[in-house]
N, C-alpha and C positions, 0 to 999 in steps of 0.2 A: 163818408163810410171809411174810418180807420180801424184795421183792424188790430191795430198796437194798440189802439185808444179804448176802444172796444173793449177788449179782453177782459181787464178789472170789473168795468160795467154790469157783464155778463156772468161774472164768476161773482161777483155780490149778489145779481137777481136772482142764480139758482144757486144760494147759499143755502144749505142741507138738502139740497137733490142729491139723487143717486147719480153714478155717472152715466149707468144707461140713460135715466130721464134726462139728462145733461146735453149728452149727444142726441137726442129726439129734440130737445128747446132747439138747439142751436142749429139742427137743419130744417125745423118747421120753421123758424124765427127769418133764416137767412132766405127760403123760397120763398117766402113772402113778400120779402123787403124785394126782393128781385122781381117777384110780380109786380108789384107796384113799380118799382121802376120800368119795366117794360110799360107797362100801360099809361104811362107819363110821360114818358116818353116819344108813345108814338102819339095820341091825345089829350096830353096836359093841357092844352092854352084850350081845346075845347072843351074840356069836365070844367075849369073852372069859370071858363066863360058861359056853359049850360048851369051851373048853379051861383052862378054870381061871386065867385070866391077868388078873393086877392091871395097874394104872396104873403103880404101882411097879415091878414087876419090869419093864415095857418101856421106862420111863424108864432101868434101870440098863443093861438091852442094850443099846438105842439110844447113850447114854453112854457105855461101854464101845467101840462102834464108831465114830463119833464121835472120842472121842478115840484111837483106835490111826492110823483114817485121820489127824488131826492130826499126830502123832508122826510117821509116817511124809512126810508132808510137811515138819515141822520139819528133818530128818534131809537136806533134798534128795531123796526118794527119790518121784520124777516118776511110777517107775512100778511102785510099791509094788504086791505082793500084792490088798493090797484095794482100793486106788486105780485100777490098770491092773492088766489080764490082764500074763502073761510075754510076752517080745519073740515068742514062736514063735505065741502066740493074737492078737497085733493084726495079724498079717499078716492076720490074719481078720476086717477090718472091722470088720464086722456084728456080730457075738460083741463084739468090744470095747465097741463103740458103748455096746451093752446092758448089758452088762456093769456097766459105768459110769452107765450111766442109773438101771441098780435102785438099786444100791450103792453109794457112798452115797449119789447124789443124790435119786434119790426115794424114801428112808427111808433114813435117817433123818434127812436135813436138810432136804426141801422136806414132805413128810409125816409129820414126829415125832410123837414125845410128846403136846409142846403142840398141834402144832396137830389130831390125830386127839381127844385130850380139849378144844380146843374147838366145832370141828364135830358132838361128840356132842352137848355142851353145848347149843349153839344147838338142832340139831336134833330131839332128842327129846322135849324136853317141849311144843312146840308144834304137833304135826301135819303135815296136810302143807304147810302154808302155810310154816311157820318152815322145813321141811326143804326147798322150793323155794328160799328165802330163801338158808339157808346154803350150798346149791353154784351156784346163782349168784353169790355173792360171792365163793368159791371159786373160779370158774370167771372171776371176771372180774382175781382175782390172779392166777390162771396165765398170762392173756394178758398181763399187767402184766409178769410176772414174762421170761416167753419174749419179749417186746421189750426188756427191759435184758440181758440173757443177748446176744442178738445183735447189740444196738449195742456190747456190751463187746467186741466186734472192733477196731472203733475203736481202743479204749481201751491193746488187746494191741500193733497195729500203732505205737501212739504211746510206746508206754514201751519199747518191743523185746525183746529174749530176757533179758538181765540186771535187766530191771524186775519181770519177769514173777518169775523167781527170786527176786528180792526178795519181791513181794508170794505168793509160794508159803507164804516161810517164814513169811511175818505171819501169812495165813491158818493155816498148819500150828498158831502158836500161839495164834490166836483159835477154832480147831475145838478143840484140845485141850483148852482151859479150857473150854469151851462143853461138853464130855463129861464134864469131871468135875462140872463144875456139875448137868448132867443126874446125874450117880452120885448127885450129894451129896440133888437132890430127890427121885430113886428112894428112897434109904436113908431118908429124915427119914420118906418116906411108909411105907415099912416100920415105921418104929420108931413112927410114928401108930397103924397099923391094929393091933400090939401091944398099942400102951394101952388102946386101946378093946378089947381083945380080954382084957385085965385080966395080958399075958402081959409079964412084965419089967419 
């Protein structure tokens, strides 16, 4: 969860929000991601061991999402399927807003992979003291994070509509390497748990 890194990310996926809806994405987006991390925190190893799910296989979903929403930005396409609702659901505020806030923004780019397997990390072998530790530090990037989200207004008003398109398509191609990058860590961990597994 960087919120330097972040920032561009966020200011491509609500390219032509308003800035009200802006600051609503980016505090719906960010309680979110901090929900999940809370809840993975204290019961990761048991959600994935009650439904059967590796590290691997959410690395290659989340990747997989990740980069389609990229593509979909590379392409121009402002307001992609999984990027934006269709033009007839954003008349619907509210529904958009969220929309957006879950997918992708708060998983799997502000609460991925990495950062659900580091929050575990920290969390579980220490008690409750490490697991205090880790969602306040959580919880003091998300404040971090939802103040660079909303000074990037600034940032939109100063570059204007054609900057904006610029740094859409950057973005598009820095989320989509970022996805396959996530693939390519899913699969290695795939073909790890294999070996150990004596299979291949």
């Amino acid at each position: 969860m960087n919120p330097i890194a972040n920032t561009p990310v966020f200011l491509a996926l609500t390219a032509g929000d308003d800035p009200d809806a802006r600051r609503k994405i980016a505090a719906k987006a960010l309680f979110l991601s901090f929900v999940i991390i809370v809840i993975f925190s204290a019961a990761g190893k048991l959600i994935f061991y009650l439904f059967g799910i590796t590290l691997p296989a959410f690395r290659i979903m989340g990747g997989a999402l990740v980069a389609l929403v990229g593509y979909h930005m590379l392409q121009g396409g402002e307001h992609s399927p999984v990027q934006h609702p269709c033009e007839e659901d954003k008349q619907k505020s509210l529904d958009a807003e969220l929309a957006v806030a879950i997918t992708p923004l708060a998983m799997p780019i502000l609460a991925g992979p990495g950062t659900i397997a580091t929050a575990m990390n920290f969390a579980s072998p220490g008690g409750v003291s490490k697991f205090i530790v880790t969602i306040a530090a959580f919880f003091v990037l998300c404040v971090i994070s939802y103040a660079f989200f909303v000074s990037g207004e600034r940032f939109v008003r100063y570059i204007g509509p054609n900057g904006i398109k610029v740094v859409t398509r950057l973005m598009g191609m820095i989320l989509a390497v970022i996805g396959v990058q996530m693939l390519i860590q899913g699969v290695g961990g795939v073909v790890t748990e294999f070996g150990k597994m004596g299979i291949g």
